[in-house]
mmCIF file as gemmi writes it, N, C-alpha and C atoms, coordinates in Angstrom:
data_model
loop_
_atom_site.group_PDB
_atom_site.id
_atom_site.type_symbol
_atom_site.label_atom_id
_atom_site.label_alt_id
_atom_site.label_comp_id
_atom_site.label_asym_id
_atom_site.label_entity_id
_atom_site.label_seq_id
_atom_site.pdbx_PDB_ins_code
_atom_site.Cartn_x
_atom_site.Cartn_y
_atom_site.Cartn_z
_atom_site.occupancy
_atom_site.B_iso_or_equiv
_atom_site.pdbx_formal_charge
_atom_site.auth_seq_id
_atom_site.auth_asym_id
_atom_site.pdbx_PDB_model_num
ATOM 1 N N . UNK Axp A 1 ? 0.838 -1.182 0 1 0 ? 1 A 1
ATOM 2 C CA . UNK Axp A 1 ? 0 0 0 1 0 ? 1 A 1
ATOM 3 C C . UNK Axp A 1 ? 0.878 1.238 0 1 0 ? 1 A 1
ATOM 4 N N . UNK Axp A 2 ? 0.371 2.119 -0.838 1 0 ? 2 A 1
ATOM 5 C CA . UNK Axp A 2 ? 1.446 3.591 -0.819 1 0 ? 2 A 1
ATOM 6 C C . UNK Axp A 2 ? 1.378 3.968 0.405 1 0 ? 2 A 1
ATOM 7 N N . UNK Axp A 3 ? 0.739 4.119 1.343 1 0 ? 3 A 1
ATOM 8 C CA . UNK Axp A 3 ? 0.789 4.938 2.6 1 0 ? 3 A 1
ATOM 9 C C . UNK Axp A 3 ? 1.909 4.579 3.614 1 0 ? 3 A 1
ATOM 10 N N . UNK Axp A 4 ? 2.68 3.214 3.606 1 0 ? 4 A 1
ATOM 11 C CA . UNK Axp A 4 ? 3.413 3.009 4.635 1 0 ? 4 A 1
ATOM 12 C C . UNK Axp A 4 ? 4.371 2.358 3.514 1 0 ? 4 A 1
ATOM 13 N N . UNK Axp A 5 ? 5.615 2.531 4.422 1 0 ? 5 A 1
ATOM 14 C CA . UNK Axp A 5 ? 7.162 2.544 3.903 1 0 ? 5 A 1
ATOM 15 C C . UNK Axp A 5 ? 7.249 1.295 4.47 1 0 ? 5 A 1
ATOM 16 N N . UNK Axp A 6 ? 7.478 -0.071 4.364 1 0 ? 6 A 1
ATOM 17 C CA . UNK Axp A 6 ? 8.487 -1.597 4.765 1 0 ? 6 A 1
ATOM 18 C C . UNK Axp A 6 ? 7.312 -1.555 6.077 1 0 ? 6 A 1
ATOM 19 N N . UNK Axp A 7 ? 6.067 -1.462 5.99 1 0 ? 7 A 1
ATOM 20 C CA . UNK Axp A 7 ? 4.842 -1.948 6.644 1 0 ? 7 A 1
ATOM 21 C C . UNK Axp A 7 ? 5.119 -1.221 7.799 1 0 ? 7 A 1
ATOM 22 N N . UNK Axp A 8 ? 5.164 0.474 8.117 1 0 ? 8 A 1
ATOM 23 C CA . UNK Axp A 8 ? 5.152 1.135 9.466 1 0 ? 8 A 1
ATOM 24 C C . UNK Axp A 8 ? 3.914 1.526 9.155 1 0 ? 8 A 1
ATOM 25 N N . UNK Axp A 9 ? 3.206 2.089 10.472 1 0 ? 9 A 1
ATOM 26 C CA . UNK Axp A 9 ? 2.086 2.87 10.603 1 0 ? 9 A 1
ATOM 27 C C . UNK Axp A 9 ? 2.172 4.495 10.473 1 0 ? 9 A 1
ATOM 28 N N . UNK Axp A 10 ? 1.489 5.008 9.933 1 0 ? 10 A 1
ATOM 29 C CA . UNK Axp A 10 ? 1.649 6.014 9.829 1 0 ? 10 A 1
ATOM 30 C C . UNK Axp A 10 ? 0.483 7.173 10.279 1 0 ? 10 A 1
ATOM 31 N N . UNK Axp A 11 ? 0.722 8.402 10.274 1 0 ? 11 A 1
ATOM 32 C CA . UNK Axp A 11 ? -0.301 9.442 11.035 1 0 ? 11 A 1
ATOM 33 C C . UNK Axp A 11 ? -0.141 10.39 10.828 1 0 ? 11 A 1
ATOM 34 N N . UNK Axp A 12 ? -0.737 11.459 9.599 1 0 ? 12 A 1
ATOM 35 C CA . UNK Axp A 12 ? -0.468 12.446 8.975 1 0 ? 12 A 1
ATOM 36 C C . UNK Axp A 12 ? -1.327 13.638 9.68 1 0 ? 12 A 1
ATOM 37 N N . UNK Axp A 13 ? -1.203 14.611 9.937 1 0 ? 13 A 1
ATOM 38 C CA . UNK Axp A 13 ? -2.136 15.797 11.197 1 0 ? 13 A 1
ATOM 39 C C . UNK Axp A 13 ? -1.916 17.164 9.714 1 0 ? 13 A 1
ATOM 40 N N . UNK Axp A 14 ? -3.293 17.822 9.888 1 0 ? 14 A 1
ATOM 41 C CA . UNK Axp A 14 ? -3.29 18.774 9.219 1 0 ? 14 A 1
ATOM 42 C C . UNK Axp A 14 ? -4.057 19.571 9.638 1 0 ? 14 A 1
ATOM 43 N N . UNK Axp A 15 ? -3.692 21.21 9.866 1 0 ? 15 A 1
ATOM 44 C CA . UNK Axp A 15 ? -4.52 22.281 10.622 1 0 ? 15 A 1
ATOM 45 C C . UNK Axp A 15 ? -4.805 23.155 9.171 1 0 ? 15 A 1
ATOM 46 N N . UNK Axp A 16 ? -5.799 24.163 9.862 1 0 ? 16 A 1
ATOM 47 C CA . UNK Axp A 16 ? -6.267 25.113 9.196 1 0 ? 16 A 1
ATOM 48 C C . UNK Axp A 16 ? -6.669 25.638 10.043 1 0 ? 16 A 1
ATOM 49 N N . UNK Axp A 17 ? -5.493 27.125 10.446 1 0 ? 17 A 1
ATOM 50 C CA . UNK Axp A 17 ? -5.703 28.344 11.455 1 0 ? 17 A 1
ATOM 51 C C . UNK Axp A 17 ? -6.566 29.351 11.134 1 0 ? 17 A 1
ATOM 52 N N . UNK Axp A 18 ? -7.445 29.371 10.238 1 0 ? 18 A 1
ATOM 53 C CA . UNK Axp A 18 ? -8.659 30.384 9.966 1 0 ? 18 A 1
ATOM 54 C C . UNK Axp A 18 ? -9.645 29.914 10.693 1 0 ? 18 A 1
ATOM 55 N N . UNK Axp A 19 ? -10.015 28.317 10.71 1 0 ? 19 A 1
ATOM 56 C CA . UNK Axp A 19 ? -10.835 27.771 11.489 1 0 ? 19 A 1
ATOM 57 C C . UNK Axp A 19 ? -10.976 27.356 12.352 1 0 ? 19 A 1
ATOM 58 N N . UNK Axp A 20 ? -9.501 27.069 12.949 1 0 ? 20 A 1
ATOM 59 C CA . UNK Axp A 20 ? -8.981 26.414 13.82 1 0 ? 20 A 1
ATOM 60 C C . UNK Axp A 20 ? -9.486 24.921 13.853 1 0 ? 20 A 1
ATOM 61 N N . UNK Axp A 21 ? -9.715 23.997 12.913 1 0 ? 21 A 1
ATOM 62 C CA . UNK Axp A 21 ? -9.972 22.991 12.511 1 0 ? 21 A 1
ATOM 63 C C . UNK Axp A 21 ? -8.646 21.575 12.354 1 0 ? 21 A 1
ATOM 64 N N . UNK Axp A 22 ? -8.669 20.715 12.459 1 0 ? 22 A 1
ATOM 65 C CA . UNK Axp A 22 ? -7.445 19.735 12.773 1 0 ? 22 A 1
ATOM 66 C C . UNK Axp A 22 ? -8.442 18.38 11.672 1 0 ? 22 A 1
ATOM 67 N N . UNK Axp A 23 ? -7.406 17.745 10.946 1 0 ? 23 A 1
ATOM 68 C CA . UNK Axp A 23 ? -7.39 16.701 10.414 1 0 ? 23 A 1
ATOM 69 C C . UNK Axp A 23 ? -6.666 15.445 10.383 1 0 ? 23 A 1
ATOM 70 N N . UNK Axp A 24 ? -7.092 14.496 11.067 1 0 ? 24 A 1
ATOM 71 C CA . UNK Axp A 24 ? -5.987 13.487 11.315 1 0 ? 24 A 1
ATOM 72 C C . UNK Axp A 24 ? -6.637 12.485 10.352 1 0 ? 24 A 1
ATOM 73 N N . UNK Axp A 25 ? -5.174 11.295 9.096 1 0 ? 25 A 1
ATOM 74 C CA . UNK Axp A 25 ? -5.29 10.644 8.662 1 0 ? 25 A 1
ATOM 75 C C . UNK Axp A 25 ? -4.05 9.371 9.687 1 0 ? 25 A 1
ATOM 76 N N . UNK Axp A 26 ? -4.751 8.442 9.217 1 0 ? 26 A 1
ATOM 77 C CA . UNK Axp A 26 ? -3.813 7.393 9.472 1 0 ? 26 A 1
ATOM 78 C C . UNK Axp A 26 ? -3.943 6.163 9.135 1 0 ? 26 A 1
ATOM 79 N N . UNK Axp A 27 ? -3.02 5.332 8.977 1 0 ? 27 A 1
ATOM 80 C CA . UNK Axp A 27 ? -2.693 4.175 8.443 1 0 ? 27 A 1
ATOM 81 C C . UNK Axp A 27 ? -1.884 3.096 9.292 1 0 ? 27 A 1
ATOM 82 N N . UNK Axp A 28 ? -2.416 1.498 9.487 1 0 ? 28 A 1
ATOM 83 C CA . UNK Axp A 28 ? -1.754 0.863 10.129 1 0 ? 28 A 1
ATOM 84 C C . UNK Axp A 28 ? -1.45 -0.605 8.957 1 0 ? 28 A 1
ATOM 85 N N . UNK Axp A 29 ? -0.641 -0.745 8.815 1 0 ? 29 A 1
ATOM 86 C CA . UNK Axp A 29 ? -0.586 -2.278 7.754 1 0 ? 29 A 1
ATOM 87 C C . UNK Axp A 29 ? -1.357 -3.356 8.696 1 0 ? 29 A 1
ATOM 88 N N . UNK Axp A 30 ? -1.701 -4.59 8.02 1 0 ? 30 A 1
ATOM 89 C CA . UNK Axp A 30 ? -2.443 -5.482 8.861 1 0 ? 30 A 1
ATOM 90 C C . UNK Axp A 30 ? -1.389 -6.214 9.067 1 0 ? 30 A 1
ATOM 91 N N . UNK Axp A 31 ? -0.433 -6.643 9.347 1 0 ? 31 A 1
ATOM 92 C CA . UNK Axp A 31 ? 0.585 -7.183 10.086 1 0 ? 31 A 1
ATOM 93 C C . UNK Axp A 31 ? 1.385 -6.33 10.923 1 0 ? 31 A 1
ATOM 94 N N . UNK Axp A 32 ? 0.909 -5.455 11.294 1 0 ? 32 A 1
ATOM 95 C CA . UNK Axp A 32 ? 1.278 -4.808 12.614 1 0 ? 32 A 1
ATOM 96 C C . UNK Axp A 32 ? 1.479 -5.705 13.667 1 0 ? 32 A 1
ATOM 97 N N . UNK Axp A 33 ? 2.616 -5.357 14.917 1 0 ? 33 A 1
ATOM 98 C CA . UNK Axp A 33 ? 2.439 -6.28 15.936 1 0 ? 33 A 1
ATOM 99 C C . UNK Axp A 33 ? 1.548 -6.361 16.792 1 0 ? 33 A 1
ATOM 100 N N . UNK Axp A 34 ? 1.416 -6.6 17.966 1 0 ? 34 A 1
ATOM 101 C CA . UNK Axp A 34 ? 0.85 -6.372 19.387 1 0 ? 34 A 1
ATOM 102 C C . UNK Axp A 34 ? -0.94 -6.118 18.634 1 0 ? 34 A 1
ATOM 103 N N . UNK Axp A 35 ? -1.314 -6.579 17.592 1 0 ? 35 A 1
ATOM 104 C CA . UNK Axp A 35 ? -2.727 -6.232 17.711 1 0 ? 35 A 1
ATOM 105 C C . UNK Axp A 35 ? -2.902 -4.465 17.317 1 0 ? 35 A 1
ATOM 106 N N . UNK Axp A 36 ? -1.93 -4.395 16.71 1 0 ? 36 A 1
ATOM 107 C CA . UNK Axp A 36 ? -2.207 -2.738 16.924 1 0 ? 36 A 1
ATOM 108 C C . UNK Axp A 36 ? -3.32 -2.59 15.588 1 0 ? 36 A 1
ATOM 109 N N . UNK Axp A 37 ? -4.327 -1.662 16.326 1 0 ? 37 A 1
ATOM 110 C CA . UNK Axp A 37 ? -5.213 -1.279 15.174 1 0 ? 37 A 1
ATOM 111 C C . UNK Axp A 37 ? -5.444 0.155 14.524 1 0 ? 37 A 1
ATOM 112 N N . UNK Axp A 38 ? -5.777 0.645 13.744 1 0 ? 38 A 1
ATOM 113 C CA . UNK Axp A 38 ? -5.736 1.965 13.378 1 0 ? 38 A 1
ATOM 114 C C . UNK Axp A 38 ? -6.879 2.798 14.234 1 0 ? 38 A 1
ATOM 115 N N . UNK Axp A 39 ? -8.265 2.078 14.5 1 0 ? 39 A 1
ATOM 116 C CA . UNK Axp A 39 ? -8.754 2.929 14.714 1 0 ? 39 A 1
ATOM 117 C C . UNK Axp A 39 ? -8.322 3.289 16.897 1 0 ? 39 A 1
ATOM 118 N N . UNK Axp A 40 ? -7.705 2.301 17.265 1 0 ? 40 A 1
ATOM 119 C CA . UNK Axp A 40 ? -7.04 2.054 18.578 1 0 ? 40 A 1
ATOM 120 C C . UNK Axp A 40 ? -6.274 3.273 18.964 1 0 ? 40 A 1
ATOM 121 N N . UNK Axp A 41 ? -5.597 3.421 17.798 1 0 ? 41 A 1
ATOM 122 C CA . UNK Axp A 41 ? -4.565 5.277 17.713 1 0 ? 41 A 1
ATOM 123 C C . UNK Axp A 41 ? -5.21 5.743 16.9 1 0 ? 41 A 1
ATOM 124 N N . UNK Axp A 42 ? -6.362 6.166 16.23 1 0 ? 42 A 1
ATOM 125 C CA . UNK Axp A 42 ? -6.92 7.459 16.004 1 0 ? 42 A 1
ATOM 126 C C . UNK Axp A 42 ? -7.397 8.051 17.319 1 0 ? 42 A 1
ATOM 127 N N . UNK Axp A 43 ? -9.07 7.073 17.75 1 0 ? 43 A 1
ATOM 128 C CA . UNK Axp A 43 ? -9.659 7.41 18.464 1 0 ? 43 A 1
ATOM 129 C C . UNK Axp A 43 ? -9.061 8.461 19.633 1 0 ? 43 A 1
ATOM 130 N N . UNK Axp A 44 ? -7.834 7.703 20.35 1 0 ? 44 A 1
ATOM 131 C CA . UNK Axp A 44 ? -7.714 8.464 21.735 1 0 ? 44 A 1
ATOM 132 C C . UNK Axp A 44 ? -6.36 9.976 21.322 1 0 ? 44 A 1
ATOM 133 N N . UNK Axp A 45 ? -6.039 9.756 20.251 1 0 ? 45 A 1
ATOM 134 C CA . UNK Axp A 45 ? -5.309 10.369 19.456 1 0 ? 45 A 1
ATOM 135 C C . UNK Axp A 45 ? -5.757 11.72 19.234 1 0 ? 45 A 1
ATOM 136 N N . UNK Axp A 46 ? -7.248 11.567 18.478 1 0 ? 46 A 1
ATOM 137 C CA . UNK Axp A 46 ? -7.731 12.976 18.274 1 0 ? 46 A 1
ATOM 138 C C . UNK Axp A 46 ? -8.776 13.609 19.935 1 0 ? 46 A 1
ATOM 139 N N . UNK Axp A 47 ? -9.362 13.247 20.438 1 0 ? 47 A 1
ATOM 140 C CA . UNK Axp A 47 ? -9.373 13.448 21.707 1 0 ? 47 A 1
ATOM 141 C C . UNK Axp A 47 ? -9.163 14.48 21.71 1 0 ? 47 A 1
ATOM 142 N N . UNK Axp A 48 ? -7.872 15.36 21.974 1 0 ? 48 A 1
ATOM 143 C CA . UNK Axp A 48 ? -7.733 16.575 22.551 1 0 ? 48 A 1
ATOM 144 C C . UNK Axp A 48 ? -7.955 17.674 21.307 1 0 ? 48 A 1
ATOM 145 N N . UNK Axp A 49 ? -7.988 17.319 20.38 1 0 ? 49 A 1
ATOM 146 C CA . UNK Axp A 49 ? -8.613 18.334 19.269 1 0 ? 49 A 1
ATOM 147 C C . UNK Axp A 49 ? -10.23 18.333 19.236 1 0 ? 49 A 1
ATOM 148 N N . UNK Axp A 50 ? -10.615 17.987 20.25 1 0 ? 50 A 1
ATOM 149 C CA . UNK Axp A 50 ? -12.004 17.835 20.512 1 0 ? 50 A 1
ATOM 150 C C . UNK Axp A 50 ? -13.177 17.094 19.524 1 0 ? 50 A 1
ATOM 151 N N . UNK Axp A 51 ? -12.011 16.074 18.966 1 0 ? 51 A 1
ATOM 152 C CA . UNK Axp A 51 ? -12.169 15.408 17.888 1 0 ? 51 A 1
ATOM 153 C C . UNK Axp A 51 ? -12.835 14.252 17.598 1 0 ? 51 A 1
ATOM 154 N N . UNK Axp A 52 ? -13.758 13.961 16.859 1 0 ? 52 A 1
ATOM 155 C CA . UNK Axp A 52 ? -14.351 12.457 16.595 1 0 ? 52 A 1
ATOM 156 C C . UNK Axp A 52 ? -13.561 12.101 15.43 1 0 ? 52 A 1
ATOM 157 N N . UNK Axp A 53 ? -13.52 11.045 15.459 1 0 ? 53 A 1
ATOM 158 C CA . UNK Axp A 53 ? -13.058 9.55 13.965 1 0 ? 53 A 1
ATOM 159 C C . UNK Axp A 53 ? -14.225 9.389 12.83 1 0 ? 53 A 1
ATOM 160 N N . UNK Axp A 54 ? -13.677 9.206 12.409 1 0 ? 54 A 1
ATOM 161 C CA . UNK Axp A 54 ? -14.534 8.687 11.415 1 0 ? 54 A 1
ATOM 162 C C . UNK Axp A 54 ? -14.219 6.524 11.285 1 0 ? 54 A 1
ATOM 163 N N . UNK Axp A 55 ? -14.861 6.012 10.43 1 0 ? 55 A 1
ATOM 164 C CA . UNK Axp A 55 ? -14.717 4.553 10.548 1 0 ? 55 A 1
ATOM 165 C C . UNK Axp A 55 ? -13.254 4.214 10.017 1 0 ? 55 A 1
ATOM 166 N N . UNK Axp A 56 ? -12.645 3.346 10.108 1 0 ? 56 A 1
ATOM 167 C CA . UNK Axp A 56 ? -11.628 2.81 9.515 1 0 ? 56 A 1
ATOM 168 C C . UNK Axp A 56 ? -12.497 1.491 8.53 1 0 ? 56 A 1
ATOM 169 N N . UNK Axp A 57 ? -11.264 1.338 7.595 1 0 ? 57 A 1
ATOM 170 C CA . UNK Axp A 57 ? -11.617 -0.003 6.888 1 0 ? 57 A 1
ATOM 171 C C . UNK Axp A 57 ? -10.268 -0.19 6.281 1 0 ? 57 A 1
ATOM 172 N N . UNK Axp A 58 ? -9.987 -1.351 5.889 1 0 ? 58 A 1
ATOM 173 C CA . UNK Axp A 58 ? -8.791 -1.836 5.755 1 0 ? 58 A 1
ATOM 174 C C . UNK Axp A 58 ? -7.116 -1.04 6.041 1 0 ? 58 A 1
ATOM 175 N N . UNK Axp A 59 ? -7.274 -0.728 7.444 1 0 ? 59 A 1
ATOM 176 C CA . UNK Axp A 59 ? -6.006 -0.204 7.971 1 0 ? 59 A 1
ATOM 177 C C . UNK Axp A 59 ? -6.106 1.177 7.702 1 0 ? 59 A 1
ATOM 178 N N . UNK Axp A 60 ? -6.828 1.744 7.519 1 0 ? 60 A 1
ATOM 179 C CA . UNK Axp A 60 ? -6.665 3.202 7.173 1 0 ? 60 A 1
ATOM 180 C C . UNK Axp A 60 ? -8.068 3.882 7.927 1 0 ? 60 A 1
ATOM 181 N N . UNK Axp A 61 ? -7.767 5.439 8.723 1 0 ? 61 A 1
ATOM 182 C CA . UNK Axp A 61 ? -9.273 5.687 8.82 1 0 ? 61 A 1
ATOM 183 C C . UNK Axp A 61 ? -8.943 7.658 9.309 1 0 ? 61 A 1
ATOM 184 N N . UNK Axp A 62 ? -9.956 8.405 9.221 1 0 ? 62 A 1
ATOM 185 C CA . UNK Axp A 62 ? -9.165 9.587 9.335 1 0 ? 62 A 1
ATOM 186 C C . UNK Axp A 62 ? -10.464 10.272 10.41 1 0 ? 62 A 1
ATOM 187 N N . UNK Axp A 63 ? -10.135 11.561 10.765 1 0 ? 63 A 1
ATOM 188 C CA . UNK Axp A 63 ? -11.141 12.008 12.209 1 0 ? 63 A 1
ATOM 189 C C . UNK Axp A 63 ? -11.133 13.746 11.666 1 0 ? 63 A 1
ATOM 190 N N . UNK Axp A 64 ? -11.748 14.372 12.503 1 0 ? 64 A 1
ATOM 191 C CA . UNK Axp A 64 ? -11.74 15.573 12.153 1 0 ? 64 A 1
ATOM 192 C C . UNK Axp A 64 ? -11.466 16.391 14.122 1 0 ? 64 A 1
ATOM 193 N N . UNK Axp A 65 ? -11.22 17.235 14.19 1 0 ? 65 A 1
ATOM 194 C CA . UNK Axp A 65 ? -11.527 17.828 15.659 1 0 ? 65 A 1
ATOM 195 C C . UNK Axp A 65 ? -11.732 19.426 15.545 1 0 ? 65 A 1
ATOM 196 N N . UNK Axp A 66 ? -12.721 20.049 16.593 1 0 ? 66 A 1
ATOM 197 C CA . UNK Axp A 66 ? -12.576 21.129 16.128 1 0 ? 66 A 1
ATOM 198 C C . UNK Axp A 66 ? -11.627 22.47 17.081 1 0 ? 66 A 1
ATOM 199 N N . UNK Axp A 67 ? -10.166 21.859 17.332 1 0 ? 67 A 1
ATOM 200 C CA . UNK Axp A 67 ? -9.386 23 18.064 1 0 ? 67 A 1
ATOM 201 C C . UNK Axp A 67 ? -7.987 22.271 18.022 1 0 ? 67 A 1
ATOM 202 N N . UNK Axp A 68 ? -7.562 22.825 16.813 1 0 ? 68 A 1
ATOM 203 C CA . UNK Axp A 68 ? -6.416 23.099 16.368 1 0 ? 68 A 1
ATOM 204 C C . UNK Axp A 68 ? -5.463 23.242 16.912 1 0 ? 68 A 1
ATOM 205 N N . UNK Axp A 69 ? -5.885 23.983 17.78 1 0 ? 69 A 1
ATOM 206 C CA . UNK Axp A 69 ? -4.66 24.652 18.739 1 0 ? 69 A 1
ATOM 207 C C . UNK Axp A 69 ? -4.164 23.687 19.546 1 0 ? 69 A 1
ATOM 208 N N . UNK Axp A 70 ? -4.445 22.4 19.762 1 0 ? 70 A 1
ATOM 209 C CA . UNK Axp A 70 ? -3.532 21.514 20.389 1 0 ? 70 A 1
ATOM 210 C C . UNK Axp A 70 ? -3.389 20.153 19.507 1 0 ? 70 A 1
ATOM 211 N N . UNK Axp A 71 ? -2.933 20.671 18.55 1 0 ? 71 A 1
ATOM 212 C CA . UNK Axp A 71 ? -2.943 19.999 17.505 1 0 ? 71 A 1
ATOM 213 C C . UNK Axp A 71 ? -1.022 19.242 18.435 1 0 ? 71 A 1
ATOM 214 N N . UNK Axp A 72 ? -0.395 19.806 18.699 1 0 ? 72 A 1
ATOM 215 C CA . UNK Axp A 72 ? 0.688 19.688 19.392 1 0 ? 72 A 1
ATOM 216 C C . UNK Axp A 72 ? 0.718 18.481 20.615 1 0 ? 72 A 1
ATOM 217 N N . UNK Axp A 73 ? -0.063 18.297 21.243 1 0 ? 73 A 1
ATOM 218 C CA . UNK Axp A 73 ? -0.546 17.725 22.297 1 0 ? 73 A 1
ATOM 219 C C . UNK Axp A 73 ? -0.915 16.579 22.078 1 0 ? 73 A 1
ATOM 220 N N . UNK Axp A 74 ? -1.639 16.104 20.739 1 0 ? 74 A 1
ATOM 221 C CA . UNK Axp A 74 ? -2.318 14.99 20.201 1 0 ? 74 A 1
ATOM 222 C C . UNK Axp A 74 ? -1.269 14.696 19.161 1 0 ? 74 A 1
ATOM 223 N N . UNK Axp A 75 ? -0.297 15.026 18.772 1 0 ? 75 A 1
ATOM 224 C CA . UNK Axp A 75 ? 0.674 14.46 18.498 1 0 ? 75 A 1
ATOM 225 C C . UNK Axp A 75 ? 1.236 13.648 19.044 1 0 ? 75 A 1
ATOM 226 N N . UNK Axp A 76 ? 1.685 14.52 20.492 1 0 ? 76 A 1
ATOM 227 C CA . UNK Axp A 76 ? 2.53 13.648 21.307 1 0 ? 76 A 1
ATOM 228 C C . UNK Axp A 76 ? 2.119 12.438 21.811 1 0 ? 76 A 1
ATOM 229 N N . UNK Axp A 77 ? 0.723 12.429 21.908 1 0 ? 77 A 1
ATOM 230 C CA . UNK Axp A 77 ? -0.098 11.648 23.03 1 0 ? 77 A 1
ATOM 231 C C . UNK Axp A 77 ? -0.276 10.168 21.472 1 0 ? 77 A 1
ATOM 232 N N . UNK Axp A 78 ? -0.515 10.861 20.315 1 0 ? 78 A 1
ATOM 233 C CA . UNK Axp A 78 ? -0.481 9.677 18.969 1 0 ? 78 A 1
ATOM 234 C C . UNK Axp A 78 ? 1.482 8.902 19.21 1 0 ? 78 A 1
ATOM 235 N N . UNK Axp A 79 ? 1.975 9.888 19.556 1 0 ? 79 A 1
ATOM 236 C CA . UNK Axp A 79 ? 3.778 9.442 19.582 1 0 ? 79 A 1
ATOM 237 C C . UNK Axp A 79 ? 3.584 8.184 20.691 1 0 ? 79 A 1
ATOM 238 N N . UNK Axp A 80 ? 3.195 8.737 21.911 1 0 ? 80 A 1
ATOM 239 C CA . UNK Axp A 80 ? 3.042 7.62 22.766 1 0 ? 80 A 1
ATOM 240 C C . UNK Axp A 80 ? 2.351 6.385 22.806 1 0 ? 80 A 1
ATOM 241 N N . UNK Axp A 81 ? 1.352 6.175 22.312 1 0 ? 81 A 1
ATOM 242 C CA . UNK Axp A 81 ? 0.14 5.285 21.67 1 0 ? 81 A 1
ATOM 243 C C . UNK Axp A 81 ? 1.112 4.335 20.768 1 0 ? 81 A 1
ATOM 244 N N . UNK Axp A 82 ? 1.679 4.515 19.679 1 0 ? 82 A 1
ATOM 245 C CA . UNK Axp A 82 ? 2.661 4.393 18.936 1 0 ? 82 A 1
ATOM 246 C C . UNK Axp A 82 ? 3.834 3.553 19.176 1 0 ? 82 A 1
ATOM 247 N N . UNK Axp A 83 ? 4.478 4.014 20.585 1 0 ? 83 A 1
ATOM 248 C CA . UNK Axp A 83 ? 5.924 3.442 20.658 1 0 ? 83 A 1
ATOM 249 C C . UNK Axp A 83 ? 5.463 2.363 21.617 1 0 ? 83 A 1
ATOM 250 N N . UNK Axp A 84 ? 4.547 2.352 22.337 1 0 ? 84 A 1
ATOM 251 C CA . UNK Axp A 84 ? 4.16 1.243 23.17 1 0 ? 84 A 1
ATOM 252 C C . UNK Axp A 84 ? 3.287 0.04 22.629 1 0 ? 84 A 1
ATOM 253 N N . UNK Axp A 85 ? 2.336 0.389 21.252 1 0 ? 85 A 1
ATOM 254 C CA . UNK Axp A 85 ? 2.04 -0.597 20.724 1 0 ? 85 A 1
ATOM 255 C C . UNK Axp A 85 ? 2.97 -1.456 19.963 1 0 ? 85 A 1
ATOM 256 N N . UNK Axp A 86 ? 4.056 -0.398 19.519 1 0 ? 86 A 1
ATOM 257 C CA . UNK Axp A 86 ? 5.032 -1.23 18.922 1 0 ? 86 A 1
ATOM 258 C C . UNK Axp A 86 ? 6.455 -1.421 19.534 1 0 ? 86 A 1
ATOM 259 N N . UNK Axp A 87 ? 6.452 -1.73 20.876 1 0 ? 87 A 1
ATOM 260 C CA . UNK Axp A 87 ? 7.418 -1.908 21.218 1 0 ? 87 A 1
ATOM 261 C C . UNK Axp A 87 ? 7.296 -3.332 21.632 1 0 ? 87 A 1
């Protein structure tokens, strides 16, 4: 699949400061370890962008939130989600 490089997961974040609006995409290959699922790190991921998901389907699924401004925060908190599923 184009979205992931030698089967990593991936999690692309996109703002728009007029609206203060946040877009999270992401992608998990299905041979991920530990069970990791995509919508497992969206869900708690977008959270602080005051954000809902949308559905996933085959490893991929994207969310919307509406406050941007800690678009920073839900990074980190997607970073952590991340290194512990795949560690």
């Amino acid at each position: 699949m184009w979205w992931c490089h030698q089967g990593l997961p991936i999690m692309v974040f996109s703002t728009d400061e007029a609206s203060n609006k946040a877009v999270i995409y992401a992608g998990v290959p299905a041979d991920a370890p530990n069970g990791f699922k995509v919508l497992d790190w969206l869900t708690p991921s977008i959270a602080p962008l005051k954000g809902k998901g949308g559905g996933g389907k085959n490893g991929l699924a994207q969310g919307q939130g509406s406050d941007a401004s800690r678009v920073k925060e839900a990074m980190e908190l997607a970073t952590q989600i991340a290194s512990m599923k795949l560690s």
